[in-house]
C-alpha positions as a LaTeX table, in Angstrom:
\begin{tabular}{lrrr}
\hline
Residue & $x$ (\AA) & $y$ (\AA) & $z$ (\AA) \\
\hline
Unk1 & $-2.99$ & 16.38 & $-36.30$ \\
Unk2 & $-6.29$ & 16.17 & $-33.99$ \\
Unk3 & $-5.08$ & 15.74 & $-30.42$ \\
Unk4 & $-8.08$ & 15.07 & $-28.63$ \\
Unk5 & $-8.39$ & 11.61 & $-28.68$ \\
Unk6 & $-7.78$ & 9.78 & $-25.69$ \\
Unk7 & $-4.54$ & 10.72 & $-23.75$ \\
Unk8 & $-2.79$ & 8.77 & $-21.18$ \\
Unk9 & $-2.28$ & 11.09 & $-18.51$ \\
Unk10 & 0.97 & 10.85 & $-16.48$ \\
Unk11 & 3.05 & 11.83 & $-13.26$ \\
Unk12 & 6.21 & 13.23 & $-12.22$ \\
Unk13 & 8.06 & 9.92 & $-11.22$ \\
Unk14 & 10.30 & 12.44 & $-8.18$ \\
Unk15 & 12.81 & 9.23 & $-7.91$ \\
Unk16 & 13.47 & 9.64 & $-11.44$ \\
Unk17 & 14.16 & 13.26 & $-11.49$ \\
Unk18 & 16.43 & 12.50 & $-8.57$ \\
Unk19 & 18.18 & 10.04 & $-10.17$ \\
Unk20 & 18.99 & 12.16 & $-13.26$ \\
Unk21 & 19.87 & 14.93 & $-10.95$ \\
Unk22 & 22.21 & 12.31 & $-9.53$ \\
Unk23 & 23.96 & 11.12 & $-12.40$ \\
Unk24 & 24.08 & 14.65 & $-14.02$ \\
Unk25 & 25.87 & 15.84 & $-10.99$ \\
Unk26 & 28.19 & 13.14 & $-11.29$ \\
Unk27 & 28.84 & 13.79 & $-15.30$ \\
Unk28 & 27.22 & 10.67 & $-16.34$ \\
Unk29 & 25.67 & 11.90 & $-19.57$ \\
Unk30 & 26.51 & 12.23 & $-23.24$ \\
Unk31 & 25.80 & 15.28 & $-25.18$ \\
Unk32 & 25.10 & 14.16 & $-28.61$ \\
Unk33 & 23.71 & 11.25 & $-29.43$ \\
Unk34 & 21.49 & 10.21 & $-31.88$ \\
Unk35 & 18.15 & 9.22 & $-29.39$ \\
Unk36 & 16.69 & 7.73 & $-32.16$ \\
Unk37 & 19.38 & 5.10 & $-32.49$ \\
Unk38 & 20.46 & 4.75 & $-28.77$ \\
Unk39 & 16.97 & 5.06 & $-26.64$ \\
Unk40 & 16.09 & 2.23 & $-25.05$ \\
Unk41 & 14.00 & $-0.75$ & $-27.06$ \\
Unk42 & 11.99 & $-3.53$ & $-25.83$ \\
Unk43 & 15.03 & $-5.98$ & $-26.39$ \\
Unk44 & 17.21 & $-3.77$ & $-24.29$ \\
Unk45 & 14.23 & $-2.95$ & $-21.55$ \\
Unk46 & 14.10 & $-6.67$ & $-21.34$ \\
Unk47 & 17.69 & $-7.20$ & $-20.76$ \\
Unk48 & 17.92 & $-4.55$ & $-18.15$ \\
Unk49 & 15.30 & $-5.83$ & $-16.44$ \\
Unk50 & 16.64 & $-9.17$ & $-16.03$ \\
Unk51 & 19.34 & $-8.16$ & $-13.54$ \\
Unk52 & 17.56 & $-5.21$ & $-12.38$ \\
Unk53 & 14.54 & $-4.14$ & $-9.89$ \\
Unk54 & 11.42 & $-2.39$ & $-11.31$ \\
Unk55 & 12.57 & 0.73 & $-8.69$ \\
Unk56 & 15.95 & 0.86 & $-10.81$ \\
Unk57 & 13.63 & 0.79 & $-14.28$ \\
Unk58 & 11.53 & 3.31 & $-12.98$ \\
Unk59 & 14.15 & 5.64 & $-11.88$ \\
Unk60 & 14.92 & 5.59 & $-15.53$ \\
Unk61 & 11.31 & 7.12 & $-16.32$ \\
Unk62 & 10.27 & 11.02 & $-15.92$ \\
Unk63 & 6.47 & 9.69 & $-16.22$ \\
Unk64 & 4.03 & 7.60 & $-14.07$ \\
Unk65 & 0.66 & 6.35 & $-15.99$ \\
Unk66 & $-1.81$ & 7.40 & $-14.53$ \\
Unk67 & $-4.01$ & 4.00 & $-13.87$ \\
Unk68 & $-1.41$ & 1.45 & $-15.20$ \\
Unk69 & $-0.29$ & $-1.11$ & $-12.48$ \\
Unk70 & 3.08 & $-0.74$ & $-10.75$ \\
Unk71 & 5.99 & $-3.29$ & $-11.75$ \\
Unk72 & 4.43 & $-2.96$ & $-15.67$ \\
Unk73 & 6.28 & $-1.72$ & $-18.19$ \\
Unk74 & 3.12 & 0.43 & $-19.15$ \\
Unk75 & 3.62 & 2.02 & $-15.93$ \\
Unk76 & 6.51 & 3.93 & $-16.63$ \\
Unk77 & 6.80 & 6.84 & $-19.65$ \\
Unk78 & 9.54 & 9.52 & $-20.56$ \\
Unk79 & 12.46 & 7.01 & $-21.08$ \\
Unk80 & 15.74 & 9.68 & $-21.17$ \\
Unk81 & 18.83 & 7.66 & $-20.74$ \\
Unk82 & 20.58 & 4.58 & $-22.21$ \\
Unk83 & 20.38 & 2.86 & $-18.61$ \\
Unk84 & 23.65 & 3.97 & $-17.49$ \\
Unk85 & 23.64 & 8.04 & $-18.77$ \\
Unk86 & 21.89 & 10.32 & $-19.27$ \\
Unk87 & 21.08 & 11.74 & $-22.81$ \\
Unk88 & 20.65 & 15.68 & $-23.75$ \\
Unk89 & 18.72 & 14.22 & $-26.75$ \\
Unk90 & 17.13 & 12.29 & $-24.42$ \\
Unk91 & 15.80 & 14.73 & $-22.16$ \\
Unk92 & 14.87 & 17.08 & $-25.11$ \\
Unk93 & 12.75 & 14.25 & $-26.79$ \\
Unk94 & 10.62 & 14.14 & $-23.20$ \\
Unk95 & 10.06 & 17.54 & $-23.10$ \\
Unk96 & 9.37 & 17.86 & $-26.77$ \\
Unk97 & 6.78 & 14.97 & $-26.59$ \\
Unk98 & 5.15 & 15.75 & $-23.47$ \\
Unk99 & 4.96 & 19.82 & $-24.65$ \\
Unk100 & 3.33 & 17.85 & $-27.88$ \\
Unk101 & 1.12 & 16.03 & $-25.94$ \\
Unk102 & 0.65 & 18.91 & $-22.68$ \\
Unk103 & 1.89 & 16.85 & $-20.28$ \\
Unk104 & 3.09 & 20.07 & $-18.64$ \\
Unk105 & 4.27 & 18.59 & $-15.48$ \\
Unk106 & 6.49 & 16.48 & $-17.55$ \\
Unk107 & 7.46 & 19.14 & $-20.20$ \\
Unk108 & 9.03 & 21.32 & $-17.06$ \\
Unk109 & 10.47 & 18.37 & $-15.39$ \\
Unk110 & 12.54 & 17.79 & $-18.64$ \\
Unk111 & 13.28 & 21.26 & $-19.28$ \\
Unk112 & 14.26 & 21.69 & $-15.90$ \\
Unk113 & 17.00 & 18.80 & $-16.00$ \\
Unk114 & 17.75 & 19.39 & $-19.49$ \\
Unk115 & 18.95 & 23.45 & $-17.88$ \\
Unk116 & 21.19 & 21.59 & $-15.22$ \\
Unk117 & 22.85 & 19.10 & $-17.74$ \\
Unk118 & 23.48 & 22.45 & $-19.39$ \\
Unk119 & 24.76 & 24.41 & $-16.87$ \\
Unk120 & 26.76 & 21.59 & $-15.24$ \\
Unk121 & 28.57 & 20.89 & $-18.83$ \\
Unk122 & 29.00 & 24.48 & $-19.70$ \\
\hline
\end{tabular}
């Protein structure tokens, strides 16, 4: 697969590491799951942002686009919870995609989280 088409580029979102650092800390994550089945889709997105801000959306994000407008759902990348927990599949699928894509800052972020999660469930 040619990867040098035209990349988004992205940013660490630092209130969504903080925020998974948060609930991690507080054992508010699942360990297997099937992220696949339970990330986040439009229909749920929509839903959760109906009764919440777009700082509590974003906080659910590891990436910022680069260029996209705040308060957009293009804005925010890296999805790695259900919108209450945290998901180890979760977390794996960011850094897997962003190591795919060499989002590096985003690949370490993960990984990074993804070592806590582990250490905290032991």
């Amino acid at each position: 697969m040619r990867q040098d088409a035209a990349v988004a580029s992205y940013e660490v979102n630092p209130e969504a590491i903080a925020h998974a650092e948060r609930l991690i800390d507080a054992r508010q994550y699942v360990l297997v799951s099937e992220w696949g089945r339970v990330q986040p889709r439009a229909e749920q997105e929509n839903e959760y942002r109906k009764t919440h801000s777009w700082e509590d959306y974003a906080k659910w994000h590891l990436g910022l686009t680069e260029g996209a407008k705040d308060h957009t759902k293009a804005r925010y990348a890296f999805v790695y919870g259900d919108f209450r927990r945290v998901h180890r599949m979760g977390l794996i699928a960011c850094q897997y995609r962003a190591a795919e894509w060499r989002h590096k800052e985003i690949e370490l972020a993960a990984h990074e989280l993804l070592q806590r999660l582990d250490a905290v469930s032991g």
